[in-house]
DOPA-539010 format. One line per field, with one value per residue (C-alpha): residue number from 1; x, z, y negated. Coordinates in Angstrom, 2 decimals. Example, Ala and Ser with C-alpha at 12.3 -4.5 7.8 and 13.67 -1.06 7.14 Angstrom:
// residues 2
num (1/2)
u (12.30/13.67)
w (7.80/7.14)
v (4.50/1.06)
// end
This chain:
// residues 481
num (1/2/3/4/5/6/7/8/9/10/11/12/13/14/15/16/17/18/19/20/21/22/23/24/25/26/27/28/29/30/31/32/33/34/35/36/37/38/39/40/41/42/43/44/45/46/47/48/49/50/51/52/53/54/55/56/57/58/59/60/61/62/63/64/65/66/67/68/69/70/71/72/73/74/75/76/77/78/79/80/81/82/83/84/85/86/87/88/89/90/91/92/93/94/95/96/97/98/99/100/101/102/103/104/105/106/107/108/109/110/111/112/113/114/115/116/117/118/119/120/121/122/123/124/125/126/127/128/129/130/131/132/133/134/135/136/137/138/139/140/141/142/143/144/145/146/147/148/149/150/151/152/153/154/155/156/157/158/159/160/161/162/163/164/165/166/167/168/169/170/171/172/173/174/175/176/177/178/179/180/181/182/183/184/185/186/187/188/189/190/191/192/193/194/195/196/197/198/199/200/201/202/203/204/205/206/207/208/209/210/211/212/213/214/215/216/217/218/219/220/221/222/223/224/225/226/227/228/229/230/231/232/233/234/235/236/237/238/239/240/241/242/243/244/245/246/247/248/249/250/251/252/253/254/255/256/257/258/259/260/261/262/263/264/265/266/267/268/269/270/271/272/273/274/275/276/277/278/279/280/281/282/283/284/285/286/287/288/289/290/291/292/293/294/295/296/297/298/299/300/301/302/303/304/305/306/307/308/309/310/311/312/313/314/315/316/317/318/319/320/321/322/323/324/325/326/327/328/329/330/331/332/333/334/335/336/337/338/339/340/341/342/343/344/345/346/347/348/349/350/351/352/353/354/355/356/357/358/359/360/361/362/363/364/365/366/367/368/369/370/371/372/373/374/375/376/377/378/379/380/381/382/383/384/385/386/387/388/389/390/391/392/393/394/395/396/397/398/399/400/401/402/403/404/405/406/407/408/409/410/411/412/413/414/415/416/417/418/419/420/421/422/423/424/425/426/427/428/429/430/431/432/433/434/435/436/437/438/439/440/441/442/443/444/445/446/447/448/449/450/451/452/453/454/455/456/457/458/459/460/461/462/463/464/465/466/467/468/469/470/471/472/473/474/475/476/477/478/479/480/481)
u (0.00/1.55/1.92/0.19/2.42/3.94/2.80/5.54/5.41/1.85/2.81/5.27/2.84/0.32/2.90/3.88/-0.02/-0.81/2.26/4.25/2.47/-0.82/-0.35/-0.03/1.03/1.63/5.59/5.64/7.70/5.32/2.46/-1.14/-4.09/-6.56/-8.50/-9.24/-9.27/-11.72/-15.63/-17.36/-18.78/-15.93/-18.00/-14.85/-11.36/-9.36/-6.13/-5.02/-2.45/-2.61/-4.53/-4.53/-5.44/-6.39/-6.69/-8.75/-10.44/-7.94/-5.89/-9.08/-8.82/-5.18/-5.47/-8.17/-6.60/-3.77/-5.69/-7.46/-3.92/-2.65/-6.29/-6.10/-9.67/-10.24/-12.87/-13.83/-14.52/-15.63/-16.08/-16.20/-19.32/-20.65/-22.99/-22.90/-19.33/-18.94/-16.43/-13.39/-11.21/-10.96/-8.51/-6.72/-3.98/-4.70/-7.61/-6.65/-8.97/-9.71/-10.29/-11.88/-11.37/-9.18/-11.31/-13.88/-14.17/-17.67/-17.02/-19.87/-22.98/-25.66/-28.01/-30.87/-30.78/-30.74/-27.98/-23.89/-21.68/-19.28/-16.01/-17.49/-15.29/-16.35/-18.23/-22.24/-21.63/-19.84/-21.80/-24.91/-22.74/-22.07/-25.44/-26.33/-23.54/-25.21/-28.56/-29.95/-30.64/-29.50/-31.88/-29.96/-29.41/-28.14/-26.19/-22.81/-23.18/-20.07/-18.14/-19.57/-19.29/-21.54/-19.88/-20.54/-24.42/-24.45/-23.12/-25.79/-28.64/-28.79/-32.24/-31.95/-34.63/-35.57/-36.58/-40.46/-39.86/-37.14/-36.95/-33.69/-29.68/-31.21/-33.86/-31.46/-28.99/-29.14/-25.99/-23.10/-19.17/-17.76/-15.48/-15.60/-14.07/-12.09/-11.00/-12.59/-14.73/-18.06/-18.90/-22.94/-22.66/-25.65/-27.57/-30.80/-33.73/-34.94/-33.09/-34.67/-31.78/-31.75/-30.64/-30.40/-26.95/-26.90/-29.59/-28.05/-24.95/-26.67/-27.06/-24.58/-22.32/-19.47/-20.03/-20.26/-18.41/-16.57/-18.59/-16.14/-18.49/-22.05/-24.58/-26.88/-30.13/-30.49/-33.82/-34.60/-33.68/-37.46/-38.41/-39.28/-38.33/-40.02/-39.98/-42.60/-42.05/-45.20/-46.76/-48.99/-50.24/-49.64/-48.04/-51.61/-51.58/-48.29/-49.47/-52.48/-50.83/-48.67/-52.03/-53.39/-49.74/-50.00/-53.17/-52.35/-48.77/-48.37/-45.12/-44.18/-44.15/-40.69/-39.45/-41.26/-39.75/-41.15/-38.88/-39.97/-40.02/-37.17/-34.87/-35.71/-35.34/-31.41/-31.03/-32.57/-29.98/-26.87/-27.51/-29.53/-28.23/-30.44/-33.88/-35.99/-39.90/-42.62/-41.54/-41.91/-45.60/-45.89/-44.94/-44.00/-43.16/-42.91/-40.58/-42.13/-40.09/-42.54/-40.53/-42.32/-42.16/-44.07/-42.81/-42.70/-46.28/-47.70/-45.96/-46.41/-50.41/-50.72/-48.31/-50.41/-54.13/-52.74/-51.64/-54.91/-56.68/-54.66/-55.68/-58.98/-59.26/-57.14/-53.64/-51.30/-51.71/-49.21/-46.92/-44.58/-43.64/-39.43/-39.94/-36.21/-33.60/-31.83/-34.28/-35.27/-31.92/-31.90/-34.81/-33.11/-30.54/-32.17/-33.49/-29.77/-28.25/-30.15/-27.61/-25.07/-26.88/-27.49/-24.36/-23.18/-25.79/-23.66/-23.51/-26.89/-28.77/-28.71/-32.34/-32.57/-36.14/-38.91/-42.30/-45.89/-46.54/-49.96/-48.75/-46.23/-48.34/-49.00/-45.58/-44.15/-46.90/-46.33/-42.93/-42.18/-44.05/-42.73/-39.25/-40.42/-41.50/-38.45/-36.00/-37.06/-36.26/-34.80/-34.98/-36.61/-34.95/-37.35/-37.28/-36.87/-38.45/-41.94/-42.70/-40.94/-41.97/-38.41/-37.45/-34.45/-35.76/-32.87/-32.53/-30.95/-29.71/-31.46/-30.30/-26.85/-26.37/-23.04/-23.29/-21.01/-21.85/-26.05/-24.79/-22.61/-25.79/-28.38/-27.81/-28.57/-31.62/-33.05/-32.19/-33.86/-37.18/-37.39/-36.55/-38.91/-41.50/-40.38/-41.09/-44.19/-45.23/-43.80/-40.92/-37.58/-34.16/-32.31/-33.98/-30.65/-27.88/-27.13/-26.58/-22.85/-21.00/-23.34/-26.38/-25.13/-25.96/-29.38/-29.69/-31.20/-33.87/-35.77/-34.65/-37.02/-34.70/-35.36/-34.30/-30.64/-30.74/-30.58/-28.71/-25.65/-26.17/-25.20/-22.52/-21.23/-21.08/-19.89/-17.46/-15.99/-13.12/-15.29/-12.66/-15.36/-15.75/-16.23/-18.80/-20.51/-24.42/-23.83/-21.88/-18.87/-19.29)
w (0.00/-1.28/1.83/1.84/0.30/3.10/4.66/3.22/-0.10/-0.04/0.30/-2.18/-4.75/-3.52/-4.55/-7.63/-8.50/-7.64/-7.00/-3.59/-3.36/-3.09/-0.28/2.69/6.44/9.61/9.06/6.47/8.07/8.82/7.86/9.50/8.22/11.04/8.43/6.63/9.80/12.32/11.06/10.73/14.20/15.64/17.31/16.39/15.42/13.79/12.58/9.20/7.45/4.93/2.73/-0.91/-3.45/-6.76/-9.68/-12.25/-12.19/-13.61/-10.19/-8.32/-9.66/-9.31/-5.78/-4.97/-6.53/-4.51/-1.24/-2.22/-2.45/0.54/2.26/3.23/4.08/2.09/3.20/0.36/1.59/-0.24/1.36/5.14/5.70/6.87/10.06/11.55/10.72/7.83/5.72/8.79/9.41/12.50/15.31/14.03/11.93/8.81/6.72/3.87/3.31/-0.67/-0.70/-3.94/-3.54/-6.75/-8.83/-9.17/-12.92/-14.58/-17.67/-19.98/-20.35/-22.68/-23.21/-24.97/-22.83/-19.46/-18.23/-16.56/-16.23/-13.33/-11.16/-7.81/-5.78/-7.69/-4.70/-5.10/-5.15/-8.49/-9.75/-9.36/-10.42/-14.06/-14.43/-14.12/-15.76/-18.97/-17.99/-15.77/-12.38/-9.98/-7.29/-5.04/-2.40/1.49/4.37/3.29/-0.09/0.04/0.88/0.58/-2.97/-5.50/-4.81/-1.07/-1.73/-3.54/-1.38/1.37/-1.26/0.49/0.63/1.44/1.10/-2.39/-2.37/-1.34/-5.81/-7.11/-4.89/-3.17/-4.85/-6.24/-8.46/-9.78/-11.02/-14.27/-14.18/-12.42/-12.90/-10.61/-9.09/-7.41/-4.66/-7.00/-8.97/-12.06/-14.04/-14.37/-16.70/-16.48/-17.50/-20.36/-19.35/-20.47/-18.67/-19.44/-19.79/-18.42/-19.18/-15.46/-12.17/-11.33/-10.21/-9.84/-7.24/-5.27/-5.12/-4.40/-0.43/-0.36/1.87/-0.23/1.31/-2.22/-4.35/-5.39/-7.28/-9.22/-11.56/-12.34/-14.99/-13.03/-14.59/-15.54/-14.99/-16.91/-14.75/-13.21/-14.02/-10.93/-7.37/-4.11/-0.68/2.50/6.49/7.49/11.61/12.09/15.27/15.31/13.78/12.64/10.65/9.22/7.58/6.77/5.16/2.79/1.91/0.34/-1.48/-3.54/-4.40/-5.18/-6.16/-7.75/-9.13/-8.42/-4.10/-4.06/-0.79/2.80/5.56/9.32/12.16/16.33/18.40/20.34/17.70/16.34/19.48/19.48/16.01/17.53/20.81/18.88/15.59/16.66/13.73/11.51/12.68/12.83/11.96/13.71/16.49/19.58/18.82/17.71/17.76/14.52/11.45/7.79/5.14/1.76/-1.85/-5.14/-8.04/-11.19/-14.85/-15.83/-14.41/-10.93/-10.99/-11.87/-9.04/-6.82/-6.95/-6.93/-2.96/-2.24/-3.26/-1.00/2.08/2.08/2.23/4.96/7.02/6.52/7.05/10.78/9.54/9.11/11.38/10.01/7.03/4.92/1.64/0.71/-1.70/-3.27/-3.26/-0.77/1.74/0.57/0.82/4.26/5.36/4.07/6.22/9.00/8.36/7.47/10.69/13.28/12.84/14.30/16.52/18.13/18.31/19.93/22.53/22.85/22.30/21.84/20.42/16.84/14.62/11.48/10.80/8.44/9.12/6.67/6.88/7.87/11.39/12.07/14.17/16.46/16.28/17.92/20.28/21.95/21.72/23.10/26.29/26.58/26.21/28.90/31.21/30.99/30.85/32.87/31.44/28.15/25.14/21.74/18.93/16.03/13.07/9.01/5.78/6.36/2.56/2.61/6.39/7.24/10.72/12.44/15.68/18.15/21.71/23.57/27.26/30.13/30.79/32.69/32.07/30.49/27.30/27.16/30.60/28.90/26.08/28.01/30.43/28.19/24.69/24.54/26.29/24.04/20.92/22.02/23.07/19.65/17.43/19.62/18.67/15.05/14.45/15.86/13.45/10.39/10.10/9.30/11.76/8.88/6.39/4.50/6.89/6.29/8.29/8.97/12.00/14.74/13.88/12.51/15.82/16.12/12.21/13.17/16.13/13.30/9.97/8.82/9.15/5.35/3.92/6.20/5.31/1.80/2.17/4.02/0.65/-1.29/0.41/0.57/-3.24/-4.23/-1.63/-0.38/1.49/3.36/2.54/1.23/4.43/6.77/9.94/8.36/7.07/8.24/11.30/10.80/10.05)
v (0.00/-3.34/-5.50/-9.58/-12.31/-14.10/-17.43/-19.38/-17.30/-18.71/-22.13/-22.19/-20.25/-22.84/-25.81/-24.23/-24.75/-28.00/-29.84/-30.24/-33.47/-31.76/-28.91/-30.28/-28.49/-29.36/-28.49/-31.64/-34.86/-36.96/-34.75/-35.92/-32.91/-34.25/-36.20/-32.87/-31.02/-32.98/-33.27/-36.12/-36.12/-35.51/-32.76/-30.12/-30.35/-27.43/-26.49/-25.86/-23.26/-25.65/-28.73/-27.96/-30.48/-29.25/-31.45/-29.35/-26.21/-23.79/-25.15/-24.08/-20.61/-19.94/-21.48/-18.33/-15.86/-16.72/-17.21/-13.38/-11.72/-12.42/-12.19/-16.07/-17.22/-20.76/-23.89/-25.78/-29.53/-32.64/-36.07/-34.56/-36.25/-32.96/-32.47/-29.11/-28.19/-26.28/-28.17/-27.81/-25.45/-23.46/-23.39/-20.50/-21.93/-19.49/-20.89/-23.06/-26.12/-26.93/-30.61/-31.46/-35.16/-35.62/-33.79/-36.58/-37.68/-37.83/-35.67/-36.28/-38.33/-37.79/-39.99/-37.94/-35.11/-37.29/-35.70/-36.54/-34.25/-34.70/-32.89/-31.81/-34.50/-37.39/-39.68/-40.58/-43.99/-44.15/-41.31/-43.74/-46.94/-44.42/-43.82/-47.11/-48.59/-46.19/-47.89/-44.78/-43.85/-40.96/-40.79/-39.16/-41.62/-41.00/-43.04/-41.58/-42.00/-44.14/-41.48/-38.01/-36.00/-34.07/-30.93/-31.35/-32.80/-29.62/-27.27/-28.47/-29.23/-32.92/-35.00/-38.27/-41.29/-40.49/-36.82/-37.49/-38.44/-36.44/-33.98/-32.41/-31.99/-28.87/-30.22/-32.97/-30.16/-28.42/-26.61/-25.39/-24.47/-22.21/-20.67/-17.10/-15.19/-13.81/-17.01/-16.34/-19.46/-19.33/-22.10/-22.94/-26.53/-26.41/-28.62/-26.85/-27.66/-23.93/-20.47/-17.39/-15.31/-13.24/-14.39/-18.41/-17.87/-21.70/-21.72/-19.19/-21.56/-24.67/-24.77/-22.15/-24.26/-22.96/-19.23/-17.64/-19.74/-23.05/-24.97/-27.31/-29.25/-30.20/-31.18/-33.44/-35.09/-38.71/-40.54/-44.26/-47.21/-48.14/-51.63/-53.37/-51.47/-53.17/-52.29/-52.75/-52.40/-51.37/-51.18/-47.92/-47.13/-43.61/-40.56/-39.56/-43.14/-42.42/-39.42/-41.03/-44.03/-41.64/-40.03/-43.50/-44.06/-41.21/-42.04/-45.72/-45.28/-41.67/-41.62/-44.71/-43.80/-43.46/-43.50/-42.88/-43.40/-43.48/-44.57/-44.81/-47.52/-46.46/-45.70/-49.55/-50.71/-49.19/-51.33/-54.30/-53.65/-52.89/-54.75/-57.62/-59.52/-57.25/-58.92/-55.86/-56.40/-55.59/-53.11/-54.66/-54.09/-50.67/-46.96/-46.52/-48.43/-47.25/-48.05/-47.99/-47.94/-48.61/-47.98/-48.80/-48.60/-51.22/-54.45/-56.38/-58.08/-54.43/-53.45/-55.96/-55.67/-51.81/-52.37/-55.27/-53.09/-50.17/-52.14/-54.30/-50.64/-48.93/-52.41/-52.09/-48.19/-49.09/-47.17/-50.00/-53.04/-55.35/-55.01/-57.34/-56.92/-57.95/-61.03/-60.46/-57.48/-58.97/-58.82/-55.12/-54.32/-55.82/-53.42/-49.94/-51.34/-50.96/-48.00/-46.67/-48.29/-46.14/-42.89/-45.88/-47.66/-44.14/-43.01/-46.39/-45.85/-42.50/-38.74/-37.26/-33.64/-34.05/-32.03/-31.74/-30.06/-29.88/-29.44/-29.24/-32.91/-32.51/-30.75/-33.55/-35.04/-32.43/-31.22/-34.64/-34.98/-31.68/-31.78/-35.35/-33.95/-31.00/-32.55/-34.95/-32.55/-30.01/-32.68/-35.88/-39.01/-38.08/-40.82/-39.68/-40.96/-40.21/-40.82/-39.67/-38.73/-38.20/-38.19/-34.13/-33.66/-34.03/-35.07/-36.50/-35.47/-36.62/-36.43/-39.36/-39.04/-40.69/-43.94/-44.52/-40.51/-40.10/-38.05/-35.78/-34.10/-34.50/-32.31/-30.21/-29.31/-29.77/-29.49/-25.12/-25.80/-28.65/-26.70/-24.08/-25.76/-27.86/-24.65/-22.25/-25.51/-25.78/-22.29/-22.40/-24.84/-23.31/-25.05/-24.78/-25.43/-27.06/-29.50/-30.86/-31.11/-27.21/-24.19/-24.43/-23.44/-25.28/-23.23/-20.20/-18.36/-19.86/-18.58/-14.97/-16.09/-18.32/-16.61/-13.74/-10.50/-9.18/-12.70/-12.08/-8.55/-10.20/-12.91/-10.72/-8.30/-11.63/-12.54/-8.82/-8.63/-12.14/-12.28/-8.57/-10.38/-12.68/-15.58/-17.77/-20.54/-17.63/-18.15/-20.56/-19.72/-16.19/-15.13/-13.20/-9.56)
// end
């Protein structure tokens, strides 16, 4: 039996690849890898064989087939803008992270197929400034869209503000490259909007988290630029109104009900406390408010009327009691800020229990009410910070710590607890533990208490005939064998 490459035969195969400038370890002078090896949150820090830094994807595929000889697990990363820690390494000092950050050029666009074809590491920022630059739009739009990547959005099949239109990463993707465990190419990029030629291999490696492959490139659709966008802050005095309110804009709206955002009084009120130069609206005076996006086609008087004929209805039926529409994009721009700036304001109020859950829009209601008591009641004093895209019945259903309770020792004697009370609730009301953050390493032990057992059954067969080796980000989605 032919023994494993050693480490530093690795390296220097790894270097031959990519360039010494691009494989980087802790035994460099100088060498810092705790960018690519701490996640966002700063929740875990790991340690590194090595960071390799591909440039194309024949790189990519020499770089696994190198990793799969000497039995080297690898973790793909993109921007590091990650949530429950599946883009790090771990502690162990042998996993290889595959940062995809140089690959980031947008390949192709084509204007009468509404596509752009794009390298996985290229940022969402400036693939939505080459789409519009081409005089297009890329909905996908999220708070770290400054820094995170395609290939990453991919990976995790992100949402965002805009999915209640366009729906999640996955149904702005047409097609795929890849690369496998065993670093061979699987080029998908078509572009075709239909081909029922077997399997949707590219579905199975959108939300993947990089478990069964590398994806390396995408062809992502375009959409035309709309014609007048404006935006609303809405008061509702309920959750029940909320839902009620989205009701009436996709009636009024249709299409053009881009974005839906609702967002609790206590999570404004950390905005107002931390960012008082951003003048929130309307909260002092309500439970909730709403953030409305009308994008239309037509132009911004059509537009303007069909917001103005829905928010004079919701008054009159009791589910909005004050609103304002932005007169100018500044002033729109000012609102999404807000909405954007409660993940900060939050987190400079201190640590707190991060959810990410879905949940049928119609049982929203019902789902907060019960489980803001129950929270209340098992855990005296604790601060709800809710808020999130009520359009797809997602939830950012976050759990502050009492006030003057430091909170690391909250998490540290809480956190277990709280998770499981809000998941043992989420299930109960059909929903799902992860809506768009991903799976990862935080909840990958949580993954079999809420997952039906036949869909793991399957999703372990996957995994087992992808990726034999397990060297595909292991412990992350599924727990180690």
């Amino acid at each position: 039996m032919n023994a494993l490459p050693s480490t530093a035969s690795l390296i220097a195969q790894l270097r031959q690849i990519c360039g010494d400038a691009h494989v980087l370890t802790h035994d460099d002078p100088g060498a810092d890898l705790s960018p690519w090896e701490q996640d966002w949150r700063k929740r875990v820090k790991g340690r590194a064989l090595a960071v390799v830094r591909p440039g194309n994807t024949p790189e990519v595929a020499a770089v696994v087939k190198a990793c799969a000889a000497a039995n080297t697990p690898i973790v793909p990363q993109g921007g590091n803008t990650g949530l429950v820690v599946g883009g790090v390494p771990d502690d162990s000092g042998q996993q290889i992270v595959l940062s995809m950050t140089r690959m980031n050029t947008v390949r192709a666009i084509d204007p009468a197929n509404l596509t752009i074809t794009v390298e996985a590491g290229c940022v969402l920022q400036n693939l939505q400034a080459a789409a519009e630059g081409a005089g297009f739009l890329f909905p996908l739009s999220l708070g770290a869209e400054g820094s995170c990547t395609i290939g990453g959005n991919l990976g995790t099949n992100a949402g965002g503000t805009q999915v209640v239109r366009y729906g999640n990463t996955r149904e702005l993707c047409l097609g795929l490259e890849v690369v496998n465990a065993q670093g061979e190419v699987w080029n998908g990029l078509s572009g075709l909007r239909k081909d029922n030629t077997g399997y949707d291999l590219r579905n199975l490696m959108i939300g993947s988290e990089g478990t069964l492959g590398i994806i390396t490139a995408a062809t992502m659709k375009l959409y035309p630029l709309p014609a007048a966008q404006l935006t609303a802050w809405a008061a509702v005095p309920s959750m029940e109104a909320a839902v009620q309110l989205l009701g009436l804009a996709h009636q009024r709206l249709g299409p053009g009900l881009t974005g839906f955002e609702v967002m609790g009084q206590f999570a404004l009120g950390l905005v107002d406390k931390h960012y008082p130069q951003l003048r929130v609206p309307l909260w002092k005076d309500t439970p909730w408010c709403v953030l409305l996006e009308n994008s239309d086609s037509e132009n911004e008087q059509h537009a303007r009327s069909q917001f103005e004929a829905l928010l004079e209805t919701a008054l009159e039926v009791g589910c909005v009691t004050d609103a304002v529409v932005a007169e100018n994009l500044t002033q729109a721009r000012g609102l999404w800020h807000i909405r954007e700036s409660i993940t900060l304001a939050q987190a400079t109020e201190g640590l707190n229990i991060k959810h990410d859950i879905s949940i049928p829009v119609s049982r929203i209601p019902a789902f907060v009410a019960e489980t803001d008591a129950l929270l209340a009641r098992e855990v005296p004093g604790v601060r709800m910070v809710d808020f999130g895209h009520l359009g797809d019945g997602n939830l950012h259903y976050n759990v502050q710590a009492p006030e003057g309770v430091d909170g690391k020792v909250f998490l540290r004697d809480n956190e277990e607890r709280v998770n499981t009370l809000v998941f043992d609730q989420v299930a109960k009301f059909d929903g799902s533990i992860s809506a768009e953050h991903g799976v990862g390493e935080l909840k990958v032990g949580k993954l079999p208490l809420y997952k039906d057992p036949t869909a793991l059954a399957m999703m372990r067969a996957v995994k087992q005939a992808l990726d034999p080796q397990n060297l595909l980000n292991p412990g992350r989605v599924l727990s180690r064998p």
